[in-house]
Every structure is written in structure tokens, then in C-alpha cells.
C-alpha positions as a Markdown table, in Angstrom:
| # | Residue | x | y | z |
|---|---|---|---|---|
| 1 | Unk | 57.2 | -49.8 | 110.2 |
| 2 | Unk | 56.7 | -53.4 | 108.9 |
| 3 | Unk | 57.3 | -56.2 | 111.1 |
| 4 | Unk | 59.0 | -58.6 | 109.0 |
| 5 | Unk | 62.4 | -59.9 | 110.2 |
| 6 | Unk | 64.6 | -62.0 | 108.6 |
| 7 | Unk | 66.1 | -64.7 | 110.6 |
| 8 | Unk | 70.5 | -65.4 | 109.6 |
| 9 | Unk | 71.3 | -68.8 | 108.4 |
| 10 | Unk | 73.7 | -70.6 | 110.3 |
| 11 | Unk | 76.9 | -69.2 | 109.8 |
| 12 | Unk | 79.9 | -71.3 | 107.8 |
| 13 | Unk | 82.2 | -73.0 | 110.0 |
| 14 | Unk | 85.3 | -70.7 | 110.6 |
| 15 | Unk | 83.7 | -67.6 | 108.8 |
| 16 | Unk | 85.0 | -64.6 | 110.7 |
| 17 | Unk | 82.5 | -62.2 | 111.8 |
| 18 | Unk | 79.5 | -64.0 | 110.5 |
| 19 | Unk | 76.0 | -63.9 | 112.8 |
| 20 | Unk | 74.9 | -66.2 | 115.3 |
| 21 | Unk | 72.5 | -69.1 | 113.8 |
| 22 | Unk | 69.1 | -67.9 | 115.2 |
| 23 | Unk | 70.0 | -64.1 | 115.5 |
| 24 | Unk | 67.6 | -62.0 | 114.0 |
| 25 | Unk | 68.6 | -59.3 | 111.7 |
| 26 | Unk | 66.6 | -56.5 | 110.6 |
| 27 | Unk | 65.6 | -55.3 | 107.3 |
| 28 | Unk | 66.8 | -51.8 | 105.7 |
| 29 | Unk | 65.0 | -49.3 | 105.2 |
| 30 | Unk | 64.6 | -49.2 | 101.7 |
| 31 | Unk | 63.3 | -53.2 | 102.3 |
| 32 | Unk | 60.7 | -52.1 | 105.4 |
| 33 | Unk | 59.5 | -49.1 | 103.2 |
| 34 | Unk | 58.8 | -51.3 | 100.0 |
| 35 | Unk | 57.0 | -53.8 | 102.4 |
| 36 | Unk | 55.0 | -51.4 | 103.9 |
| 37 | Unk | 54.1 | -50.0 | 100.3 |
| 38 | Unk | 52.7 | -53.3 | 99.6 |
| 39 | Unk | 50.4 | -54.0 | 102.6 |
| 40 | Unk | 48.9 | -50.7 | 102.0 |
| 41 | Unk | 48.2 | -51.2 | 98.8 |
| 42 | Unk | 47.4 | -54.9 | 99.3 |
| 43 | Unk | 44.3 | -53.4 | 102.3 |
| 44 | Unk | 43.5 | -50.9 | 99.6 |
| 45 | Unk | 42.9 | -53.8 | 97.3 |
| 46 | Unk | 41.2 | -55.4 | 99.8 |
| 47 | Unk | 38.4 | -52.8 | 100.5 |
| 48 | Unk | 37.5 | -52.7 | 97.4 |
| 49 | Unk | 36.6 | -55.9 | 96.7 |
| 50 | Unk | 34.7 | -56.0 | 99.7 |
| 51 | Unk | 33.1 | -53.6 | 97.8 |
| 52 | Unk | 31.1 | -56.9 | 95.9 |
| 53 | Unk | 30.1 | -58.7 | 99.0 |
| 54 | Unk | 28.4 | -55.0 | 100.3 |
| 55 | Unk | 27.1 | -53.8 | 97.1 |
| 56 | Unk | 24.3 | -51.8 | 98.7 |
| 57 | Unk | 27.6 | -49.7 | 99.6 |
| 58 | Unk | 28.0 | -49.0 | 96.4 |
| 59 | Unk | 24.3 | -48.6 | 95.1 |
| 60 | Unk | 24.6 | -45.6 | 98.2 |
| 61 | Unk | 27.7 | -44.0 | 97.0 |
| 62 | Unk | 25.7 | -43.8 | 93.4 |
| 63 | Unk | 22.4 | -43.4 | 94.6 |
| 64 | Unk | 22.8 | -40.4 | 97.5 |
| 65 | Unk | 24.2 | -37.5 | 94.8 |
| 66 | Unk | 21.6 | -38.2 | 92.4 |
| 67 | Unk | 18.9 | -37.9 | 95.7 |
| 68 | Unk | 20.4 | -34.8 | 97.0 |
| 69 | Unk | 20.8 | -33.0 | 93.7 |
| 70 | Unk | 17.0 | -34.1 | 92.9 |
| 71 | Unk | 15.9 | -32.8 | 96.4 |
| 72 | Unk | 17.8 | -29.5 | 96.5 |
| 73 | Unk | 17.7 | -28.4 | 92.7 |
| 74 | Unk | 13.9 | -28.9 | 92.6 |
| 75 | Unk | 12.3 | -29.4 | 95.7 |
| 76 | Unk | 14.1 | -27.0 | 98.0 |
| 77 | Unk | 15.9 | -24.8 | 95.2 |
| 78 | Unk | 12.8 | -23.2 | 93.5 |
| 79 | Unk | 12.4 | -20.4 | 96.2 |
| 80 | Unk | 16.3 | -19.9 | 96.9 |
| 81 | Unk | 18.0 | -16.2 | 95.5 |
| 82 | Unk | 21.6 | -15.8 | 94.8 |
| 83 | Unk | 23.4 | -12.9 | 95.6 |
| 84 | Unk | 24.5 | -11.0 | 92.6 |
| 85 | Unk | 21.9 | -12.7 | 90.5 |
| 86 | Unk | 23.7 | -16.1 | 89.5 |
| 87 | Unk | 21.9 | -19.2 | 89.2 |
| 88 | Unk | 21.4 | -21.4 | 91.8 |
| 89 | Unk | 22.4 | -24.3 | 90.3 |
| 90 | Unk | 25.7 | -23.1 | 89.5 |
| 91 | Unk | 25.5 | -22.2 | 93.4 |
| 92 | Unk | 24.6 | -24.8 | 94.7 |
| 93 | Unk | 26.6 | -27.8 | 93.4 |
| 94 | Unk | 30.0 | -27.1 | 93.9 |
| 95 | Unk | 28.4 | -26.7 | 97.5 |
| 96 | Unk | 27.1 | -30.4 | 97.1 |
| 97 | Unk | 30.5 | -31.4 | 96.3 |
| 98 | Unk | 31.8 | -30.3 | 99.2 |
| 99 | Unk | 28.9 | -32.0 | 101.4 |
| 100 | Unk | 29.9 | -35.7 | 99.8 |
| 101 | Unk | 33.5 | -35.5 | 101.0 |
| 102 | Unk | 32.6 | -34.2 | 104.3 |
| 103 | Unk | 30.0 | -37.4 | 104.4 |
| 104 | Unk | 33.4 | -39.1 | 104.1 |
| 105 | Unk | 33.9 | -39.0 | 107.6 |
| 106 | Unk | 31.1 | -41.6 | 108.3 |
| 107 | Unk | 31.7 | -44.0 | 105.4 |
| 108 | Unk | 34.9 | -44.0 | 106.8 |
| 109 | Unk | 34.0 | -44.7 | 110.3 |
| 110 | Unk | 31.5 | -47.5 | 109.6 |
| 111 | Unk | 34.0 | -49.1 | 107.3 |
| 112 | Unk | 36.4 | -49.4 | 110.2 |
| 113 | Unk | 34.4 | -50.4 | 112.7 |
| 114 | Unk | 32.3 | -53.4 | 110.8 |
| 115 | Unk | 35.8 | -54.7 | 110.9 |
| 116 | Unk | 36.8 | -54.0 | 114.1 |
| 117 | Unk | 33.4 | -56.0 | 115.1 |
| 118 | Unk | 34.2 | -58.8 | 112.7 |
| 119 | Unk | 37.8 | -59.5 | 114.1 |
| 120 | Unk | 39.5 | -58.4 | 111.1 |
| 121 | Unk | 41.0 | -55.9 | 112.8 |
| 122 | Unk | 42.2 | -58.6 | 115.2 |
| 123 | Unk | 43.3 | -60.5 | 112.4 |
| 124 | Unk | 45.4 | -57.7 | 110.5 |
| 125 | Unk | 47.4 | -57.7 | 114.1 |
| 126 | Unk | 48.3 | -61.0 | 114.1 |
| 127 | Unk | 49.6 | -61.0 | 110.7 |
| 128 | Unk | 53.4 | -59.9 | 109.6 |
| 129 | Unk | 52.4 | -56.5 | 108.2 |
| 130 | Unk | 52.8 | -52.9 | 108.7 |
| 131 | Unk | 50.7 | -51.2 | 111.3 |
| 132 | Unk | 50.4 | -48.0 | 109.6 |
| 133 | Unk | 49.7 | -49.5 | 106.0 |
| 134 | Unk | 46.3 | -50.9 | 107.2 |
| 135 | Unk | 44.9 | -46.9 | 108.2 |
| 136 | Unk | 47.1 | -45.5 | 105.2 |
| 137 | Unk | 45.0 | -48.3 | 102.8 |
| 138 | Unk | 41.8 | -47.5 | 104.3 |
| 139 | Unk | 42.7 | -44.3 | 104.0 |
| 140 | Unk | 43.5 | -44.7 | 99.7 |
| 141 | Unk | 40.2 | -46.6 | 99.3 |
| 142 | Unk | 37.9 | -44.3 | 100.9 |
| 143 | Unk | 39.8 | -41.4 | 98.7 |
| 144 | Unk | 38.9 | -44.0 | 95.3 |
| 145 | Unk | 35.2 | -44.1 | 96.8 |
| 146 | Unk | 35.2 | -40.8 | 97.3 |
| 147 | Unk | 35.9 | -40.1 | 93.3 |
| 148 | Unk | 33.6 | -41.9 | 92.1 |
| 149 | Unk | 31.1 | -40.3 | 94.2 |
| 150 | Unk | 32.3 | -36.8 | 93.6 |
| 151 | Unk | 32.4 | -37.7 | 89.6 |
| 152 | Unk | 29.0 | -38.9 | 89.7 |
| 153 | Unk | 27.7 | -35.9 | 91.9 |
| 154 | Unk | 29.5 | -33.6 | 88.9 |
| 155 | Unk | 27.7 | -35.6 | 86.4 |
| 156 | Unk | 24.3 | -35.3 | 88.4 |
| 157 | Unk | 25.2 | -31.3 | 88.3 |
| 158 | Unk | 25.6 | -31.0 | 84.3 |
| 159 | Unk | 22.4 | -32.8 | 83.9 |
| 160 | Unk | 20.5 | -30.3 | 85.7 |
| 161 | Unk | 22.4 | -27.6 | 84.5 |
| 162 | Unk | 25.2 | -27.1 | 86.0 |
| 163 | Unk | 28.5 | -25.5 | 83.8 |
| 164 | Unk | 32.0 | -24.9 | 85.1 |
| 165 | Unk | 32.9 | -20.9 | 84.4 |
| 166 | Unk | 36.2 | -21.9 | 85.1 |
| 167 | Unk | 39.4 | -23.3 | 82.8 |
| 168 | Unk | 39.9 | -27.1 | 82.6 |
| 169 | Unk | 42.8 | -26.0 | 84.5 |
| 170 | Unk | 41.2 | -24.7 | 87.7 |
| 171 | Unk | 38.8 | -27.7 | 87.2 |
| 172 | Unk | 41.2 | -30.3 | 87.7 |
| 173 | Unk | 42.8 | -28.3 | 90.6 |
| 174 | Unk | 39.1 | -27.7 | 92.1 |
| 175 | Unk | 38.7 | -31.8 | 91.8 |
| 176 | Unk | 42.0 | -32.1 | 93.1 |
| 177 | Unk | 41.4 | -30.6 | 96.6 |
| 178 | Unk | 38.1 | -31.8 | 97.1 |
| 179 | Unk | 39.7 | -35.4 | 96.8 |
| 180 | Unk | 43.1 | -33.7 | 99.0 |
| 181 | Unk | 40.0 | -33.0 | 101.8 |
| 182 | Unk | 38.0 | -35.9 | 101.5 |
| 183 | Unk | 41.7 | -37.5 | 102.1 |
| 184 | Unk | 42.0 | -35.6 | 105.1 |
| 185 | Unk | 38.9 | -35.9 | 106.5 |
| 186 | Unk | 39.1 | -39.7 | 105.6 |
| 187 | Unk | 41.7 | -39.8 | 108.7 |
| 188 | Unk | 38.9 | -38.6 | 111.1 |
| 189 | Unk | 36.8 | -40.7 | 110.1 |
| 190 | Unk | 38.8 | -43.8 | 110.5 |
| 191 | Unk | 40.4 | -42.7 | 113.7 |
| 192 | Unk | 36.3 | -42.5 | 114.7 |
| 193 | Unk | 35.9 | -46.0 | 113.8 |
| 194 | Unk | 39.0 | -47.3 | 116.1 |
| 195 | Unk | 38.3 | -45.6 | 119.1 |
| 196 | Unk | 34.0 | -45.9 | 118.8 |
| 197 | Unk | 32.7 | -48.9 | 120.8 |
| 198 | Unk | 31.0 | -50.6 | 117.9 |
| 199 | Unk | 29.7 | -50.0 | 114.3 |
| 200 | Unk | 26.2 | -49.1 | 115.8 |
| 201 | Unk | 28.3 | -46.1 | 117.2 |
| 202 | Unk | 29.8 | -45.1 | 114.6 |
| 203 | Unk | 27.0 | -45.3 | 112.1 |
| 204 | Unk | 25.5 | -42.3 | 114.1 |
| 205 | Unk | 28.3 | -40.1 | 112.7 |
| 206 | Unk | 26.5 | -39.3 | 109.8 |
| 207 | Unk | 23.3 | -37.9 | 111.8 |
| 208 | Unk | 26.4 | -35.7 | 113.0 |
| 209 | Unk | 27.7 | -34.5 | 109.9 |
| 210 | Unk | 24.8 | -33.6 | 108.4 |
| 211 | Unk | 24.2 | -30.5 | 110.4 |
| 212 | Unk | 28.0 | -29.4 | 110.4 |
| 213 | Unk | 27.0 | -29.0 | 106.4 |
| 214 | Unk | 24.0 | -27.3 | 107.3 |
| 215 | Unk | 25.6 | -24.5 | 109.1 |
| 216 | Unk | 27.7 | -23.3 | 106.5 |
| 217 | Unk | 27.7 | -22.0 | 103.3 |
| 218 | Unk | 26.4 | -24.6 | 101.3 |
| 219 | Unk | 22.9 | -24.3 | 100.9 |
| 220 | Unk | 22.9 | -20.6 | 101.2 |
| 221 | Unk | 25.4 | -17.9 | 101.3 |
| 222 | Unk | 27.1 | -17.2 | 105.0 |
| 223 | Unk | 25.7 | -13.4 | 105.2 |
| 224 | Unk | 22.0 | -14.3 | 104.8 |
| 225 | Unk | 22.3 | -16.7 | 108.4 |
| 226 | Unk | 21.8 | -15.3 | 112.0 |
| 227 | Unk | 24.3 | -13.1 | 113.6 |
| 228 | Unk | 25.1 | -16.0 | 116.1 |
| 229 | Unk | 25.4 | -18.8 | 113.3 |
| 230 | Unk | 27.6 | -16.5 | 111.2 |
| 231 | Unk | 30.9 | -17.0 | 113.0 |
| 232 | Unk | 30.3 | -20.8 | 113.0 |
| 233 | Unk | 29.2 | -21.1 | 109.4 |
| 234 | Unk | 32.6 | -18.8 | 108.1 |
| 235 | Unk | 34.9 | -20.5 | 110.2 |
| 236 | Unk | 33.3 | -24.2 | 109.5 |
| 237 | Unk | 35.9 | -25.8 | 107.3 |
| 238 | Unk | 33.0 | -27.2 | 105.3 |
| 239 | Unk | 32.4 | -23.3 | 104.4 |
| 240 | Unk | 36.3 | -23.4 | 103.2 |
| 241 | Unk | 35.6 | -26.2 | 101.0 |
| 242 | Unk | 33.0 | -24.9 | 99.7 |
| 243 | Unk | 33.8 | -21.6 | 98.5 |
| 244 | Unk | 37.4 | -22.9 | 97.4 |
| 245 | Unk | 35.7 | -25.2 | 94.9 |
| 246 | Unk | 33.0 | -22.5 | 93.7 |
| 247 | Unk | 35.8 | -20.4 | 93.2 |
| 248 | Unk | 38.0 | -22.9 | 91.1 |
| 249 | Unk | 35.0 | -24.2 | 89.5 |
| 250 | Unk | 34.0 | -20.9 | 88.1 |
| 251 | Unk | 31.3 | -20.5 | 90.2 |
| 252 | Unk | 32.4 | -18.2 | 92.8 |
| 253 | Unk | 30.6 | -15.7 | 95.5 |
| 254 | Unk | 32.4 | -12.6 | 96.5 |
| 255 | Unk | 32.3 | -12.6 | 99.6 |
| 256 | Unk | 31.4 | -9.5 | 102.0 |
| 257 | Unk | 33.7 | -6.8 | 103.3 |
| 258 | Unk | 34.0 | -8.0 | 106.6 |
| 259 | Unk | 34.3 | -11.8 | 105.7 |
| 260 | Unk | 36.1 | -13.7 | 108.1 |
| 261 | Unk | 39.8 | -15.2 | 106.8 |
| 262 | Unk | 38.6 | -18.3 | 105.5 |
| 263 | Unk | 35.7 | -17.1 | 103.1 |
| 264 | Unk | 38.5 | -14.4 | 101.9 |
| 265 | Unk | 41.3 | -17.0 | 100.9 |
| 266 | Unk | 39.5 | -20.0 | 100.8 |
| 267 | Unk | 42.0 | -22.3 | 98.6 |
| 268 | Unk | 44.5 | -21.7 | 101.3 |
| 269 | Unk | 42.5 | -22.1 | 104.1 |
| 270 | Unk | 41.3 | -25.3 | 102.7 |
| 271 | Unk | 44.9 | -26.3 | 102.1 |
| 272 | Unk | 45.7 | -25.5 | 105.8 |
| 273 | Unk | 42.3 | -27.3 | 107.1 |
| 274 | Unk | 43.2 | -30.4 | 105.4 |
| 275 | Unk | 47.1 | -30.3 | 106.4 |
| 276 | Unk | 46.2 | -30.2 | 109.9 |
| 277 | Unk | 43.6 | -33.0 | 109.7 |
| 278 | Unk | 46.2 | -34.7 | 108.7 |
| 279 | Unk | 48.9 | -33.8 | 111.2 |
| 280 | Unk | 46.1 | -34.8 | 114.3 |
| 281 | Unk | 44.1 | -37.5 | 113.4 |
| 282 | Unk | 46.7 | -39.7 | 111.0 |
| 283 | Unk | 49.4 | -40.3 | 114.1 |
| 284 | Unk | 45.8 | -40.4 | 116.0 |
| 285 | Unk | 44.5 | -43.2 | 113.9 |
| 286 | Unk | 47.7 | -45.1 | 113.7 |
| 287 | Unk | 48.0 | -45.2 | 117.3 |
| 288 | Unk | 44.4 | -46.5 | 118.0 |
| 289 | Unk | 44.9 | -49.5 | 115.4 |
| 290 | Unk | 48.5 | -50.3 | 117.3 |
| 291 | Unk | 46.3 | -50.6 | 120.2 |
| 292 | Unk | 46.2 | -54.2 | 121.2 |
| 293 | Unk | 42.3 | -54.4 | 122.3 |
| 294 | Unk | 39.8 | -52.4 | 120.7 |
């Protein structure tokens, strides 16, 4: 809710009815809503031209896809088998897509906390704004950073080999939930970076995230890893992700008879992963930033 108030004018001499001079009134709706629009949009804007003060922030976004897809695809990819014969490439990337918006989560986190150790966060308090528009614009620019590292992971992918089986249909509905996710897990992230004691803190979240990748189904399919992992790794809403997007990309594993729920309807288990990110850590995140001290 925005915390502009309008203050009455002194009312005219014998007006019936008319307000107090120095009463404050406040604002409809309609009036708070379009405010609140505006500061979201106006921290949105604000991120990203941060964006030209940090640019090693951006040479990362560009550079990590094009390392990972190197490493994997080459390196580590040579020896790997697909079940059912595919290629691994085709494997393997809508897999990689799924691992940059789940790296979300700490670009998020730093992002909040640098300014939380800066004073801006301080400073957004003591302006008239909206409370929640500051998460809900950090939240939109991490989701614009997050395309352009998802379109530049796809790009990566063709040149190595990578083809869609899929319609341009299911594409664009593939792209769209990894961006819905990355949304989602955005919220995490930020609510991470509120509640963390500095930025040194919440730069560690991406040692973190790294192995919630690892035990899942993106580097290799869920059956082929150890009886104890295998619960983890099908029930890991990284594994969701993943096979959602193989599957909408055209690039999809059947998955075993005795699959667990996710792995067997993994757009809507995606859909219900990212909906309750949502639901927990967005009041979660907007709370920590009311918080008067961080």
C-alpha cells in the first residue's frame, strides 16, 4: 500500500461539511494502486541501470551459459548415455535451462543485500513510496535478467546442436514457465537477501544452489542415481523444472513406471512449485523489507 497522503486545503468560509484545514485524507484505491504501479516499475527501472555501474554483472549473466554449456557438452558430456538413445545435447540443455533460473535465487539475494549494506534499503524507507513495490521491482528485474540469460543459454544450445522437437507453440510455453519459475524462485531469493546479515552471506547462496542442481535430473536421468538420492532428486523442484521444459521443448524422457508424481506430470507440478513459492516467500519478503532495521 503506498504511503502518499494528501493533505485538505483549508476549507471555504461557511462551506458545510467541508474537512478540517490540516486533516489528512487518504487516497482511493484506484489512486494508491496506480502509485504503487509506478514505484515498482520506477525500482525495476532502477536495477537495471545499475546494471552500467556493475557491468561485470552483466559480462556474468552472458558469460556463465556459454562456460557451462562449453564444460558439460564437451568436457563432461563425451562419456554420458541417454536412455532410449537420444542425444545428449538435446538432453542436456533444457536441463541447463532449468539450472540458470534456479541460480536466480543467488543473483537475487546478492542484489538485495549490496543494498541493504549500502543504505539504500534505508533510503527506499524513508521515501513516500510503496513498501511492496520495492520487492515486486526487484522481483520484475531479476525476471528481465533472467531472460536474457535464459535466451543466451538457448542460443549457446543451438550452436552446439541443440534443436527444439517441439512446436513454436510448446516453445513459447516451455520459455514461458521457466521465466514463471525463475519469477518464483526470484522471491526466495530476495526474501534471502533481507533477512541475511550482509552481502558476504548471501553471496554463499550460490555455493548452495549448486548442489540442489546436482541432485536432480539435470545432468543425468533420476533412475541412474543411488537408491537414497532418488527420492531427493524426483521430488527436487529443480527435477520438475527440468523435465517440464524437456518435455515442452521436444526433448522429453519418459520417465519410469514407478516415477514419483512430479517426474509423471511435471508441467503441473512445476506450476504448483512455483505458485507456492510465491504464496511463502512473497508476503515473506514483503514483510522483511517493512522491517524497520535490517
Amino acid at each position: 500500500m503506498s504511503t502518499r497522503q494528501a493533505t485538505a486545503a483549508p476549507p471555504a468560509a461557511g462551506r458545510p461539511g467541508a474537512p478540517a484545514a490540516g486533516t489528512v485524507r487518504k487516497e482511493p484505491f484506484p489512486v494508491r494502486l496506480r502509485w504503487a504501479c509506478g514505484d515498482a516499475l520506477t525500482i525495476t527501472r532502477r536495477y537495471l541501470i545499475h546494471l552500467r555501474s556493475a557491468p561485470e554483472r552483466a559480462v556474468m549473466a552472458l558469460l556463465l551459459p556459454l562456460v557451462f554449456t562449453l564444460l558439460f557438452v564437451y568436457v563432461l558430456g563425451s562419456n554420458m548415455r541417454v536412455p532410449e538413445g537420444g542425444s545428449y545435447v538435446d538432453f542436456l540443455i533444457p536441463g541447463m535451462l532449468a539450472q540458470m533460473v534456479v541460480f536466480g535465487i543467488a543473483a537475487s539475494a546478492s542484489a538485495v543485500a549490496d543494498d541493504k549494506d549500502k543504505g539504500v534499503t534505508d533510503r527506499f524507507h524513508s521515501l513516500p513510496m510503496s513498501r511492496t513495490a520495492v520487492p515486486v521491482g526487484q522481483s520484475l528485474a531479476e525476471s528481465l535478467g533472467g531472460l536474457i540469460t535464459l535466451l543466451v543459454m538457448a542460443g549457446c544450445g543451438l550452436l552446439v546442436g541443440w534443436r527444439p522437437g517441439s512446436t513454436a507453440a510448446h516453445v513459447a510455453a516451455g520459455l514461458a514457465l521457466l521465466l514463471l519459475a525463475r519469477y518464483a524462485f526470484s522471491w526466495l531469493g530476495i526474501w534471502l537477501g533481507l533477512v541475511l546479515p550482509s552481502r558476504s552471506a548471501a553471496d554463499l547462496i550460490g555455493m548452495l544452489t549448486f548442489p540442489l542442481t546436482m541432485v536432480s535430473n539435470v545432468f543425468v536421468p533420476s533412475d541412474g542415481l543411488p537408491s537414497g538420492l532418488r527420492p531427493v532428486a524426483e521430488w527436487n523442484p529443480v527435477s520438475a523444472v527440468v523435465s517440464a521444459t524437456r518435455e515442452l521443448f521436444g526433448n522429453p524422457v519418459t520417465p519410469s513406471a514407478d516415477a514419483a508424481w512430479p517426474l509423471a506430470h511435471p508441467v503441473a507440478a512445476t506450476l504448483g512449485w512455483s505458485l507456492l513459492l510465491l504464496a511463502v516467500f512473497g508476503p515473506l519478503a514483503v514483510s522483511a523489507f517493512r522491517a524497520p532495521k535490517h
